[in-house]
MIKOLPA-266670 format. One record per residue (C-alpha): residue in one letter; x, y, z. Coordinates in steps of 0.001 Angstrom, whole numbers, padded with zeros to 6 digits, always signed. Example, Ala and Ser with C-alpha at 12.3 -4.5 7.8 and 13.67 -1.06 7.14 Angstrom:
<pts>
A+012300-004500+007800
S+013670-001060+007140
</pts>
This chain:
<pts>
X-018243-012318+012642
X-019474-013823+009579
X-017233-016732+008120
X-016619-014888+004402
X-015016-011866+006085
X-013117-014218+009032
X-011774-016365+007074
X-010503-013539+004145
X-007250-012774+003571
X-006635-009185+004649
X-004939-006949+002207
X-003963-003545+003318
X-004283-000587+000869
X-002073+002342+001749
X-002420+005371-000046
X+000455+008473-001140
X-001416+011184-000261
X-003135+012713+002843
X-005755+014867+000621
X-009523+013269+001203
X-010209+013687-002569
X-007112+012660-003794
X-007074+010913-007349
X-004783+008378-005519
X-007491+007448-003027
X-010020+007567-005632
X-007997+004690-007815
X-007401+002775-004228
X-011532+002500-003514
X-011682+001808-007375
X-009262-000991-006710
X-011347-002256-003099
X-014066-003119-004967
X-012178-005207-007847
X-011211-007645-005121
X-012447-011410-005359
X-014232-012755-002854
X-012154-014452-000312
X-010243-011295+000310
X-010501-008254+002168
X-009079-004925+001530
X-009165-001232+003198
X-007536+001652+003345
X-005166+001979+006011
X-004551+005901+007343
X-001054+007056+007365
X-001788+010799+008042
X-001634+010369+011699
X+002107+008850+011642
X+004983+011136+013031
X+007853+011945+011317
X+010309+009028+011967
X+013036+009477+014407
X+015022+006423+015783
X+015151+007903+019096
X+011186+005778+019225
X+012685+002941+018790
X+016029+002689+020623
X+016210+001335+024017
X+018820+003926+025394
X+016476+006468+024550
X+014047+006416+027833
X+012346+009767+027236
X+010848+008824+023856
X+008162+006823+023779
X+006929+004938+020126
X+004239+006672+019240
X+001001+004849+019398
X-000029+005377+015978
X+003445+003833+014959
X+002231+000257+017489
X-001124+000288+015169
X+000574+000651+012002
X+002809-002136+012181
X+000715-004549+013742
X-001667-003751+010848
X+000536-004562+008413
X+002526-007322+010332
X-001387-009268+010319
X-001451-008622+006134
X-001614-011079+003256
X-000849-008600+001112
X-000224-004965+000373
X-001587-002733-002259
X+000200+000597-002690
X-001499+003189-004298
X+000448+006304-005077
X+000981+009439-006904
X+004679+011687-008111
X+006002+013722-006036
X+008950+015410-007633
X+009702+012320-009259
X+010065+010205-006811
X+007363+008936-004050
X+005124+011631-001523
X+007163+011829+001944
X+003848+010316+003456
X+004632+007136+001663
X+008385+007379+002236
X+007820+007919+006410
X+004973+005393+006080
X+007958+002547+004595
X+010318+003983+007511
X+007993+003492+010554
X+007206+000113+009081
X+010827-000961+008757
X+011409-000546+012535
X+012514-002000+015249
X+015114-003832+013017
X+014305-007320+014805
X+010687-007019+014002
X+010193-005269+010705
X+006450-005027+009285
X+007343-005718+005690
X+009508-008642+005906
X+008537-011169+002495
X+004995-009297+002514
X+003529-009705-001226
X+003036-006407-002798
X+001806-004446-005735
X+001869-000750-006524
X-000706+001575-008548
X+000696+004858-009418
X-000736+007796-011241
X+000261+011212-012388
X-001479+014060-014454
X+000994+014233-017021
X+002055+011270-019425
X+004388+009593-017451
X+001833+008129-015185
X+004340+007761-011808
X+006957+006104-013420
X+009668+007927-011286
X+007522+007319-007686
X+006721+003898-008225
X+010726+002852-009392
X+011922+004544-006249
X+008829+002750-003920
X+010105-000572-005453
X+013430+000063-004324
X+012914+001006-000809
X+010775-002018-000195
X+013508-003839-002065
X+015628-004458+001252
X+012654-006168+003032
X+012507-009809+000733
X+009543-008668-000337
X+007910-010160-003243
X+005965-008199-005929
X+004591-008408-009660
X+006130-007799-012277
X+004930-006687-016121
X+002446-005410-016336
X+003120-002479-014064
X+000629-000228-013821
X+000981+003575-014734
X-001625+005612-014836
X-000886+008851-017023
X-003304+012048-017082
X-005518+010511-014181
X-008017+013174-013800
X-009226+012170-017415
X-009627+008971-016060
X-012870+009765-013363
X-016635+010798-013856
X-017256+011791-010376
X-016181+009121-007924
X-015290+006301-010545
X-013129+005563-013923
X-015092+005613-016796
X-013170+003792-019152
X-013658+000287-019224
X-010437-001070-020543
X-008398+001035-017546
X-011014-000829-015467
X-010218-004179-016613
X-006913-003898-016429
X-006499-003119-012854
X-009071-005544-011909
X-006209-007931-013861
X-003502-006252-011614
X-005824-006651-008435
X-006438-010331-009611
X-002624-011116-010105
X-002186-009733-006640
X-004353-012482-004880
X-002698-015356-006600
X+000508-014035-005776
X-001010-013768-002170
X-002353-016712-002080
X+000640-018528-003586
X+003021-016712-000491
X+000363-017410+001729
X+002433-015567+004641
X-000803-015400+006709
X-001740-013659+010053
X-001707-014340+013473
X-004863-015563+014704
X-007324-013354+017172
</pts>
């Protein structure tokens, strides 16, 4: 393995929505390729996660195993720097992909994914409020897990179609300001510095 991508820190970009050519995942692979060198982010899936039920996790429970998919997503995110959400609004508050996505990673209770994981959140909307309502109630679920964020400037990204030509944002200032927000993440990274396990 080359020695840029070894020794990068490993940011994990999780995404609200399940649709292929979501606006969401288009602003997430916007955001990928603002990051500095020295780090390393990617998408990671959460369409494949079941619906989370305790019953996985508790020990007097024998005839429910965790689900596999729930073993790779945590250990994903328990080997993260950093975390970079990137979400619409669902009905004012965040997609239940996003929601079960926080659950499974909150679990077992001795071993939670999250714990003081640096974070930042994108969201987006079509209207003018650009996600206020999802992101608010995403910072407050990950709110219980010592995790720290940024602040101001939060990003909100109103009428996001508008936004795209194609695959990319054509406005330049929108552009320079998440490559700001992506920039501010990696100091704040690098400043936690919680690290992951080695191979």
């Amino acid at each position: 393995m080359p020695t840029g991508i070894s020794n990068a820190k490993m940011i994990s970009v999780i995404v609200g929505s399940l649709r292929q050519g979501s606006i969401a995942r288009k602003i997430a692979r916007e955001c990928i390729s603002l990051f500095p060198p020295g780090f390393e982010a990617a998408i990671v899936e959460i369409r494949d996660l079941p619906l989370y039920d305790f019953d996985y996790d508790d020990p007097a429970v024998g005839d429910k195993p965790t689900p596999a998919a729930y073993a790779v997503f945590r250990d994903t995110i328990k080997r993260s720097a950093g975390v970079l959400f990137v979400t619409p609004e669902n009905n004012r508050t965040v997609p239940a992909c996003l929601k079960n996505a926080v659950d499974v990673g909150s679990k077992p209770n001795g071993d939670v994914a999250w714990l003081g994981l640096p974070f930042g959140i994108v969201s987006h909307s079509v209207g003018r409020m650009g996600g206020y309502s999802a992101q608010k109630n995403l910072r407050l679920a990950l709110s219980y897990f010592d995790m720290p964020g940024l602040g101001q400037p939060e990003v909100f990204l109103s009428q996001s179609p508008d936004l795209f030509e194609g695959e990319h944002i054509v406005q330049g200032s929108t552009t320079a300001f998440l490559r700001d927000y992506v920039e501010r993440l990696c100091r704040l990274v690098s400043v936690t510095d919680r690290g992951a396990p080695e191979e």
